[in-house]
Backbone bond lengths (Angstrom), bond angles and torsions (degrees), N, CA, C in turn:
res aa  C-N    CA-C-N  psi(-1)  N-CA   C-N-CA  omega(-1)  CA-C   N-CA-C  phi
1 X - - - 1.452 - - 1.527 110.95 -
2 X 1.106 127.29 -55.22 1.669 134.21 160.00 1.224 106.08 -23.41
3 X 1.993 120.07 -77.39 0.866 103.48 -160.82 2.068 120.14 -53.73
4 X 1.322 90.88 -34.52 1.754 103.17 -165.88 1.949 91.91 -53.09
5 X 1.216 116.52 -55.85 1.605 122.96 -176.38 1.878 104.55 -47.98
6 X 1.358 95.40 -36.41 1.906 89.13 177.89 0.983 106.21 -77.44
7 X 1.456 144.74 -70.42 1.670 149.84 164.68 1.198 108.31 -2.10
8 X 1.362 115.88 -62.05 1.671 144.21 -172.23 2.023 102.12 -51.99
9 X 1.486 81.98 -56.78 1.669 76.42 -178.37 1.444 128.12 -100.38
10 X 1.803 97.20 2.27 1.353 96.77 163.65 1.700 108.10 -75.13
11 X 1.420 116.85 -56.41 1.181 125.88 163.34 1.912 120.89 -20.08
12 X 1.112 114.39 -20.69 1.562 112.91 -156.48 1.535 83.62 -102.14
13 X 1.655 121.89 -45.74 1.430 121.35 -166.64 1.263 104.56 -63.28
14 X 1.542 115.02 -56.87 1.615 126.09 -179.28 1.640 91.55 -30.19
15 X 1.288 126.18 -79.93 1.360 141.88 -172.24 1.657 134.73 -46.17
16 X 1.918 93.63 4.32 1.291 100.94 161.95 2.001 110.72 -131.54
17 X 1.452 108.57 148.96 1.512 119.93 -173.23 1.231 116.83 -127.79
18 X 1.581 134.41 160.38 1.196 120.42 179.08 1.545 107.29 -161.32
19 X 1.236 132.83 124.55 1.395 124.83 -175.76 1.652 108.16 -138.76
20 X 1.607 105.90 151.60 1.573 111.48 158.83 2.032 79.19 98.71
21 X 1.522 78.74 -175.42 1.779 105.04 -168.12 2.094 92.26 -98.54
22 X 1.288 97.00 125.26 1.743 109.26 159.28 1.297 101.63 -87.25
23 X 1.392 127.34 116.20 1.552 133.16 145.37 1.713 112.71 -112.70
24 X 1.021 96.53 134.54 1.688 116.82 -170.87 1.439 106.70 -98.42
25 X 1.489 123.87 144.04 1.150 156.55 -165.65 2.118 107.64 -52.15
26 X 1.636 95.56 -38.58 0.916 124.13 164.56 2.221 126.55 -41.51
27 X 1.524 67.53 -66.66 1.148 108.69 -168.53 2.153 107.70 -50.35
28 X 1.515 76.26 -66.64 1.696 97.89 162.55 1.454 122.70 -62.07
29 X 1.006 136.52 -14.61 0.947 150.40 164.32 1.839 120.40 -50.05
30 X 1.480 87.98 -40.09 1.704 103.10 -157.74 1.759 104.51 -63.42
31 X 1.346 103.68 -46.76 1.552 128.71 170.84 1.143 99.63 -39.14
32 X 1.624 99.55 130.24 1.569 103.87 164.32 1.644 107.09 -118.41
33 X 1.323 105.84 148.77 2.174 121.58 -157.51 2.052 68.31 -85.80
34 X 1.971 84.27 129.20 1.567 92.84 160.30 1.593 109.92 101.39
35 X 1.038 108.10 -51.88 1.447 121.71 179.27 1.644 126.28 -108.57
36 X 1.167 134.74 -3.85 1.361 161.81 176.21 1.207 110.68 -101.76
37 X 1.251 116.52 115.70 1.602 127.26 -177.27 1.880 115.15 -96.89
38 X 1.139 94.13 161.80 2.060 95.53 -174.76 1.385 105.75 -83.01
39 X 1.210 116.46 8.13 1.630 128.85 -175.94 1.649 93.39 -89.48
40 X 1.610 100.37 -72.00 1.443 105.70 -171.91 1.253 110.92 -56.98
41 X 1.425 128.46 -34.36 1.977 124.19 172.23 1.686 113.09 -45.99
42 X 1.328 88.09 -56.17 1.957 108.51 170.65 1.614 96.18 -22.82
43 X 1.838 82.22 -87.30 1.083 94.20 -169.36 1.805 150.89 -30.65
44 X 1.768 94.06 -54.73 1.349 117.64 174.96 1.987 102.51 -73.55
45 X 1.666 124.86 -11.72 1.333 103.83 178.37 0.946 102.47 -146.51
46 X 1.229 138.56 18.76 1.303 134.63 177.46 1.482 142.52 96.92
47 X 0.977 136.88 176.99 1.725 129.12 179.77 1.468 86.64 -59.66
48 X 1.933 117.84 146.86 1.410 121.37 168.43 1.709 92.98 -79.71
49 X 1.417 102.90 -179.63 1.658 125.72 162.24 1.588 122.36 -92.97
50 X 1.335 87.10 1.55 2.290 94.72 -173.23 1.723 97.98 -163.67
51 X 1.127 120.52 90.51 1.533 113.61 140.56 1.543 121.17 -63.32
52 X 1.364 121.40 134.74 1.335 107.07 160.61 1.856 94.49 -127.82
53 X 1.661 124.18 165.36 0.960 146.21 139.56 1.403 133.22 -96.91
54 X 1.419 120.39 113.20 1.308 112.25 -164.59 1.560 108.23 -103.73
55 X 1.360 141.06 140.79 1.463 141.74 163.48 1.280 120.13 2.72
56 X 1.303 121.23 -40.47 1.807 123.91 -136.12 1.678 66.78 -124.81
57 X 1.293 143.35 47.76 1.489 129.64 172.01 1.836 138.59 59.63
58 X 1.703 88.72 -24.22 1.368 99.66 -166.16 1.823 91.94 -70.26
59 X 1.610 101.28 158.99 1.934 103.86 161.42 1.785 94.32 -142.62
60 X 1.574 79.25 145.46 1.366 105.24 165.29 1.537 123.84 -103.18
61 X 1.219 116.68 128.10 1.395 110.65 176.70 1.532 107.65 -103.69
62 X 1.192 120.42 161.40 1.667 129.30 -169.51 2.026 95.15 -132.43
63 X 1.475 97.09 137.37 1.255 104.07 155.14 1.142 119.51 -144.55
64 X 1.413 107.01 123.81 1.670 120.32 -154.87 1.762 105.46 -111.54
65 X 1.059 101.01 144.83 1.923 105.60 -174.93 1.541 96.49 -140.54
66 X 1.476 110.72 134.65 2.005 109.56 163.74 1.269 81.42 -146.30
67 X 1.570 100.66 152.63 1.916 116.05 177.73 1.671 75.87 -144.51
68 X 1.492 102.33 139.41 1.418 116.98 172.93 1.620 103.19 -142.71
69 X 1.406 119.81 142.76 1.669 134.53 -143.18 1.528 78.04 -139.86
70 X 1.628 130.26 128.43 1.681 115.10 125.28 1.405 117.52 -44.50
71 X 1.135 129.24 154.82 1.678 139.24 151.84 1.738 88.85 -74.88
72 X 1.278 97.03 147.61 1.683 118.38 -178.92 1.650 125.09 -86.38
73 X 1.348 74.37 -7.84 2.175 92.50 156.37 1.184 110.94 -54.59
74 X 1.562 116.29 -59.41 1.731 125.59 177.36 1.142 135.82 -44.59
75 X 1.939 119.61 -12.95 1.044 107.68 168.98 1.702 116.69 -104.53
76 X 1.463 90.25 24.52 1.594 97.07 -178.49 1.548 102.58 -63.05
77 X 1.530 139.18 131.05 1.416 137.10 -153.29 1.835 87.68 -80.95
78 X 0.776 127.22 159.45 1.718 143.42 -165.39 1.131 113.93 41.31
79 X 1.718 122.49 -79.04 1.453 113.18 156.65 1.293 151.84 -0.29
80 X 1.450 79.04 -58.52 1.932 84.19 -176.92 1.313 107.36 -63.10
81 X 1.097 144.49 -67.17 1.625 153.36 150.10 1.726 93.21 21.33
82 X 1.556 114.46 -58.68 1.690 121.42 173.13 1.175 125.56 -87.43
83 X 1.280 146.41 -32.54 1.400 157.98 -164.54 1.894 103.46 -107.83
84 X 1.113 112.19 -26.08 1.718 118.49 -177.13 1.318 107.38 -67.45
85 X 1.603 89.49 166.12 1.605 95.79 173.41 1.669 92.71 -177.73
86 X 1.389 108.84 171.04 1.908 128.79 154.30 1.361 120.51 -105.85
87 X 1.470 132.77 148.94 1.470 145.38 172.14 1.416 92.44 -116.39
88 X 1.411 93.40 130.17 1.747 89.68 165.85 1.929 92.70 -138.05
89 X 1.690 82.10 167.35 1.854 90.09 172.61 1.699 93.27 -137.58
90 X 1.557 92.23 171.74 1.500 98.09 -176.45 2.140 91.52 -176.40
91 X 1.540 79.55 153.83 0.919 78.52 -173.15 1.760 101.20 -155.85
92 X 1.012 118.14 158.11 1.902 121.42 -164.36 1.731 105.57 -147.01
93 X 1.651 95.91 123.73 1.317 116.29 162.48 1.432 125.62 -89.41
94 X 1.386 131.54 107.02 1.628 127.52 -164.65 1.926 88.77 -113.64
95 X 1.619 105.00 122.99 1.366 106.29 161.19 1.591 113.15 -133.20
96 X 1.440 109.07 146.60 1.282 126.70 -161.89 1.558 116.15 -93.14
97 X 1.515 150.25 125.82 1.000 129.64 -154.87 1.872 88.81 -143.88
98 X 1.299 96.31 145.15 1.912 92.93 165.82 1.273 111.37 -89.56
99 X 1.186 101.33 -151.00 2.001 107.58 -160.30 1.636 82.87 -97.80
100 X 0.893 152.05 -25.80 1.569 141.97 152.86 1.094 131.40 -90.27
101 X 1.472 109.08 43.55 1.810 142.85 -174.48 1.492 113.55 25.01
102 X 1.273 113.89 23.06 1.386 94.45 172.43 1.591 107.74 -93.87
103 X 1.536 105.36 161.64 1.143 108.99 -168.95 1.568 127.67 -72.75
104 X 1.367 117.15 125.99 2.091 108.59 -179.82 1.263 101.27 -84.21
105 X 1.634 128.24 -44.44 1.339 127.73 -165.23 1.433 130.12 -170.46
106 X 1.458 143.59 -178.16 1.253 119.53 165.65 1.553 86.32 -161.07
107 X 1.691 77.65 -177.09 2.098 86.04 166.41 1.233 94.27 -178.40
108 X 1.209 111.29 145.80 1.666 131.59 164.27 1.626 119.24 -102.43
109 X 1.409 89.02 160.55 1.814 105.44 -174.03 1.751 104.85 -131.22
110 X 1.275 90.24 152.20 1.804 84.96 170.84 1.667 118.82 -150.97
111 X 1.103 122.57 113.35 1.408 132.08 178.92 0.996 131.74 -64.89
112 X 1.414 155.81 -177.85 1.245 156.18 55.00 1.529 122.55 -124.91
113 X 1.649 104.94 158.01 1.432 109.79 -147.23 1.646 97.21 -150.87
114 X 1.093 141.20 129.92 1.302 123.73 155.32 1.460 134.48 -124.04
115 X 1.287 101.79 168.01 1.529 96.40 -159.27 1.543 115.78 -135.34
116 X 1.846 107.23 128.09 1.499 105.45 -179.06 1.445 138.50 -125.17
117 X 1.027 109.60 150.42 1.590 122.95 -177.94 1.749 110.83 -39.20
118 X 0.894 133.45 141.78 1.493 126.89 128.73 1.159 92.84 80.48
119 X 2.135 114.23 -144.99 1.071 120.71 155.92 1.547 139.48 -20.84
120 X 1.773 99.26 -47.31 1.632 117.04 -177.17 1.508 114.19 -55.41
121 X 1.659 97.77 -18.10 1.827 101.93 -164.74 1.777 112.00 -86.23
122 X 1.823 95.42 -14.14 2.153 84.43 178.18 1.615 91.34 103.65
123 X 1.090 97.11 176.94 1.017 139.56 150.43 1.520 120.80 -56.82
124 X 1.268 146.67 113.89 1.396 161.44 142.38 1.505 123.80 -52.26
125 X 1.587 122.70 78.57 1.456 106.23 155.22 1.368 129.30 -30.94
126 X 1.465 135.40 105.10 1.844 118.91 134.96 1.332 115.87 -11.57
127 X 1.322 142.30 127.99 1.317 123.21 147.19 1.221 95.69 -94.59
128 X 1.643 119.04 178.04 1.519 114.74 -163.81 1.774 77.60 -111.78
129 X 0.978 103.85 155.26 1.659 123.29 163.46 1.232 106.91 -53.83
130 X 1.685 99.74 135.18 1.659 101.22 -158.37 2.391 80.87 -117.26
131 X 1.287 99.46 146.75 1.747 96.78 177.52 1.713 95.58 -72.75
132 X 1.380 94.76 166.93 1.513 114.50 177.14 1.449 98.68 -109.22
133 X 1.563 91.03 127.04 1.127 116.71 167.76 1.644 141.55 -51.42
């Protein structure tokens, strides 16, 4: 019985993932547009997941977060393969900086979506074949 309870919860860890920087709504908040530098963002959260540089000088940095879980249906031995699935969330911090990095603006987004195996997945529309353009 032990061993089956360790398997079980080794199995559950295997079955969860997580990548990129989590910044919270909170978090972003603290920054003030104008007066907040891309040093202090750095600073207070870390390396972003996306620098960009745009023409006109300004850069945007991105901080992107997804955590994805199996549902615990999936390790049902044959079954799960049909009844399984993952939930994941995610969520992305975009902040705006001028050519003398202080900050103009930002905004966050936040996800989750899940997704299933087999049975768990529904029903499947056909789409009809679309011509190439």
């Amino acid at each position: 019985m032990i061993r089956f309870v360790a398997v079980f919860l080794v199995a559950l860890l295997v079955g969860c993932a997580s990548s990129g920087v989590r910044v919270t709504d909170d978090q972003v908040s603290k920054f003030t547009k104008g007066q907040t530098t891309k040093t202090e963002v750095i600073a207070a959260l870390g390396q972003p997941t996306t620098t960009m540089r745009q023409s006109d000088g300004t850069v945007t940095v991105v901080y992107n977060y997804v955590e994805s879980s199996a549902r615990p249906e999936t390790y049902i031995p044959f079954v799960g393969a049909f009844i399984g699935g993952a939930d994941s969330r995610s969520n992305m911090a975009t902040l705006r900086f001028d050519a003398n990095d202080t900050l103009i603006d930002y905004s966050t987004a936040q996800s989750q979506y899940g997704t299933g195996l087999g049975a768990a997945a529904g029903q499947v529309e056909r789409m009809p074949d679309q011509p190439r353009k």
